[in-house]
C-alpha positions in Angstrom: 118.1 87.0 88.5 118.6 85.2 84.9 117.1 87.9 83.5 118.9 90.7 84.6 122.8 91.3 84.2 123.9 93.5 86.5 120.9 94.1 89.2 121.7 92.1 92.9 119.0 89.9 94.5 118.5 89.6 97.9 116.3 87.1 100.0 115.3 87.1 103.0 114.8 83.8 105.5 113.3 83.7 108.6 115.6 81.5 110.7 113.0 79.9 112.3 110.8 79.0 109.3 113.5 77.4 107.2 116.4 74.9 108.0 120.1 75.9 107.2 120.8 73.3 104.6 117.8 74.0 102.8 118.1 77.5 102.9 122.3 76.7 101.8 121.0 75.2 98.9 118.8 77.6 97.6 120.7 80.6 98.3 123.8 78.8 96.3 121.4 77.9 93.6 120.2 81.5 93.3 123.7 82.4 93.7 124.8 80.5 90.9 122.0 81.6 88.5 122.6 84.9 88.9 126.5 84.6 88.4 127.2 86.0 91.9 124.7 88.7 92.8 123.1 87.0 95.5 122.8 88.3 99.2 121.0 86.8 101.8 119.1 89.2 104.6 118.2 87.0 107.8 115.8 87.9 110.4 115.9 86.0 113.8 112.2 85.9 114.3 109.5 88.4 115.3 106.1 87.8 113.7 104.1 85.5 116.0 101.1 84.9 113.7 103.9 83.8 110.6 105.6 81.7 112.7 102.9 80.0 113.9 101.6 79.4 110.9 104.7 77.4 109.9 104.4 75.7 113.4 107.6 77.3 114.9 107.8 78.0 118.2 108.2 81.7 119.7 111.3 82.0 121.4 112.3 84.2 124.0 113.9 87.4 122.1 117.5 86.5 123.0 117.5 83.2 122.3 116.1 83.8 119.0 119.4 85.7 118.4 121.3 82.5 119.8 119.3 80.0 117.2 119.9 82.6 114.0 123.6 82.1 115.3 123.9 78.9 115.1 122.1 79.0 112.2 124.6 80.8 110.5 127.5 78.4 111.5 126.0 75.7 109.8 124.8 78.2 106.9 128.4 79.1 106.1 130.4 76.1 107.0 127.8 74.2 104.3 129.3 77.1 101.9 132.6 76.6 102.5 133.4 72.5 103.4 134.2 70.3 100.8 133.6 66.9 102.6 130.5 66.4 104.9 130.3 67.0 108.2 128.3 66.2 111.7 127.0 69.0 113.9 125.6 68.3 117.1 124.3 72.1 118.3 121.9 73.3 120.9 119.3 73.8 118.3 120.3 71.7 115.0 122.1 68.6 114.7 123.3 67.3 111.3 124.8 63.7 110.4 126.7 64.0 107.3 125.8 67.6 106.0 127.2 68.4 102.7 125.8 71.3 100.2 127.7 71.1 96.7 128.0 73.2 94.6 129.1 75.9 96.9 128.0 79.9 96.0 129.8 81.5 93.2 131.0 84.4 95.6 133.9 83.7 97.8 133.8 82.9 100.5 130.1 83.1 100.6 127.2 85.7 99.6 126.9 88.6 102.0 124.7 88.7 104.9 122.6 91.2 106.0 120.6 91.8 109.5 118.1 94.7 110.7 118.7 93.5 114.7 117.2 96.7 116.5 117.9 95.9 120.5 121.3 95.6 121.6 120.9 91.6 121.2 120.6 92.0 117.5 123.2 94.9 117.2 125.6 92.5 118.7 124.5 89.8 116.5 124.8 91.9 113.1 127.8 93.2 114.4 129.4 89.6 114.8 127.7 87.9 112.3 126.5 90.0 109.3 128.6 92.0 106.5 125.8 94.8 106.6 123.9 96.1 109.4 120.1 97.7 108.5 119.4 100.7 110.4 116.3 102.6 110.4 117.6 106.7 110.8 115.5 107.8 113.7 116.1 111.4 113.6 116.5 114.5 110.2 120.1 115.4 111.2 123.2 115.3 109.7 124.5 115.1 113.4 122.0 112.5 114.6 122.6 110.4 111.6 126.7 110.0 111.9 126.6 109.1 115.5 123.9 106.6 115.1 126.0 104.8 112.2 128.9 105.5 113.7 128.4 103.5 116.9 127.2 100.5 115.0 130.5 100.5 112.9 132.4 101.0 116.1 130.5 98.2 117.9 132.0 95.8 115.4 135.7 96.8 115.4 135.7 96.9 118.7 133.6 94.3 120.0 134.3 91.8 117.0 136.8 93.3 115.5 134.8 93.3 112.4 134.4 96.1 109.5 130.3 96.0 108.4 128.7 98.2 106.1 125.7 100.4 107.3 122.3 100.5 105.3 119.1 102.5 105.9 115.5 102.5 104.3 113.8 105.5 102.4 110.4 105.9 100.6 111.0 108.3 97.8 108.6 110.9 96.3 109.6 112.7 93.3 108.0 115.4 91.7 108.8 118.4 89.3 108.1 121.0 92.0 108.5 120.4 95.5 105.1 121.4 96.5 103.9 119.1 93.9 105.5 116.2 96.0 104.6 117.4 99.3 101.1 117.6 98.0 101.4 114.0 96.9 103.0 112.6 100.1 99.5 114.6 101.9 97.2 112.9 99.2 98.2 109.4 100.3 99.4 109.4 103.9 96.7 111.7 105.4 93.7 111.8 103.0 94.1 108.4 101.8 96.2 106.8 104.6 95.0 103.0 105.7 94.6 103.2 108.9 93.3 99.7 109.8 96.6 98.5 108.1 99.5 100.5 110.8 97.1 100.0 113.4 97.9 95.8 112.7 101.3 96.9 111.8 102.1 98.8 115.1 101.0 96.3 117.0 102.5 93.9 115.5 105.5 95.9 115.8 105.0 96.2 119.6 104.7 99.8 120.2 103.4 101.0 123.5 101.2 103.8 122.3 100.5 104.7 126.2 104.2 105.4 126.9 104.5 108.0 123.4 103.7 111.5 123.5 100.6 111.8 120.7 102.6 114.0 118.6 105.6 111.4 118.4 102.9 108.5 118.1 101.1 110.6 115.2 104.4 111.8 113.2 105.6 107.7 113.8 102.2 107.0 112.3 102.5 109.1 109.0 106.0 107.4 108.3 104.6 104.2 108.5 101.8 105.1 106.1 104.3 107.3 103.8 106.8 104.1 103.1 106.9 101.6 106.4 108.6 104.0 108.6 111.5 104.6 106.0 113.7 108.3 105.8 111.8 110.9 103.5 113.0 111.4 99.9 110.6 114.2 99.3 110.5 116.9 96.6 112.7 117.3 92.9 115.3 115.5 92.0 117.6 118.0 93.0 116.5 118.1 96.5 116.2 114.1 96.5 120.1 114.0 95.6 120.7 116.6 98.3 119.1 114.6 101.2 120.7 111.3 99.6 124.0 113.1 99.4 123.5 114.1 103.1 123.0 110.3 104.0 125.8 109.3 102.1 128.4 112.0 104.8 126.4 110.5 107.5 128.1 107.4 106.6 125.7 105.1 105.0 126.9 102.8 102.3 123.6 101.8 101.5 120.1 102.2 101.1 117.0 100.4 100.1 114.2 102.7 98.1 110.4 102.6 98.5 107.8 103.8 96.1 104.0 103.8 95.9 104.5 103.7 92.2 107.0 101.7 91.2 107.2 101.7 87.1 106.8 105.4 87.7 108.9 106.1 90.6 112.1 104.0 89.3 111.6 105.4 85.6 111.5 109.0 87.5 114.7 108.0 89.6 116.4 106.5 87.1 116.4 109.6 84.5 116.9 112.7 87.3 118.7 111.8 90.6 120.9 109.1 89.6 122.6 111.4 86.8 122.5 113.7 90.1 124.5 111.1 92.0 127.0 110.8 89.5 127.9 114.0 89.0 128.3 114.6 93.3 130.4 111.8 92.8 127.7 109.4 94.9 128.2 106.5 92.4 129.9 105.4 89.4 128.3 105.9 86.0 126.2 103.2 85.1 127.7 102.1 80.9 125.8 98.7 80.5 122.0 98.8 78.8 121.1 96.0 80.4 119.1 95.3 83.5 
């Protein structure tokens, strides 16, 4: 963050793994060394084997949702109260809680959460100021609704306005066939299989209850960027699909490369020019990163 000017930094914190007024301080430390570029993305709690090893128990999945909740509260009121205060909660109490200096950004960094089940919807919805979403499905149609009935979940549930992100694993090349050929190199010549395999099950997927050409196309994306929407060809057809996205209704989305250096440095000089010119985002003046 100190090194940079203009590029944001997010965290992420497990709730379980961390307590709110340590993770208060830290974020408004990060917050404040970075001027105000800070966002925090917090995940309720998933990964048995990392949670163990930190000694946390394994909640029940909606009562994770309840703990990253009242996690929050505290999070925020630590952000915002000048004087200290008691908390006496279902799952943290606090005598005298205080966390000074409070983050740069008013009234406090955004949040972001990736809740998947309708538990975690409703909890991003309430809670967080952008909801992740992982596009299930390569239609302009498809996308819209899906993003749309988040968004409408928080007005009219919580009468809330979020922002709705998505994931993509990009790769660019000077010829589409060039990129396809790529994406074939390292997801089915090269693919590591032993690594979904752990990271399917880990996810939880039932492979008995998926058709094997779902389970096998589900498979690739994990092995082409974590399961991630394809960016896949020139940089023209890289600002079409993100240009698509963009009418679908996302405001946001993280980007995935197997090459980084090369990948960004790629990005950078062809499809973001692209995106300025559709109007996709404002030109960039500064030289400094």
């Amino acid at each position: 963050g100190q090194a940079t000017r203009n590029a944001s930094v997010f965290a992420t914190s497990h709730v379980p793994t961390i307590h709110p007024v340590l993770a208060a301080k830290q974020c408004a430390t990060i917050d404040h060394i970075t001027g105000g570029r800070f966002g925090l993305n917090v995940v309720a709690g998933w990964n048995r084997p990392e949670l163990e090893m930190f000694g946390a128990p394994m909640r029940e999945h909606d009562d994770r949702y309840d703990q990253a909740a009242e996690w929050l509260e505290v999070l925020k009121r630590l952000w915002t109260c000048d004087e200290a205060f008691d908390f006496d909660g279902h799952y943290y109490c606090l005598s005298k809680a205080i966390s000074l200096p409070h983050p740069v950004q008013h009234p406090f960094p955004p949040i972001m959460n990736a809740g998947g089940s309708k538990k975690g919807q409703h909890f991003a919805a309430q809670h967080a100021d952008m909801a992740f979403v992982i596009i299930q499905r390569d239609d302009l149609e498809s996308c819209r609704d899906q993003i749309d009935a988040y968004r409408d979940l928080a007005r009219c549930e919580y009468d809330r306005e979020i922002q709705v992100w998505s994931y993509c694993y990009v790769v660019q090349a000077d010829t589409r066939k060039e990129a396809e050929d790529y994406l074939h190199h390292y997801v089915i010549e090269n693919g590591d299989e032993e690594a979904v395999e752990g990271w399917t099950k880990l996810q939880g997927l039932n492979t008995e209850l998926a058709p094997p050409e779902v389970l096998r196309e589900l498979r690739n994306r994990f092995k082409a960027g974590a399961g991630g929407f394809p960016l896949v060809g020139t940089a023209d057809d890289i600002a079409a699909r993100l240009q698509q996205l963009s009418k679908s209704g996302l405001d946001g989305i993280l980007l995935s490369w197997v090459d980084y250096e090369d990948g960004l440095r790629k990005f950078c000089a062809d499809v973001i020019p692209r995106l300025e010119q559709a109007g996709l985002r404002a030109r960039f003046m500064s030289k400094n990163y």
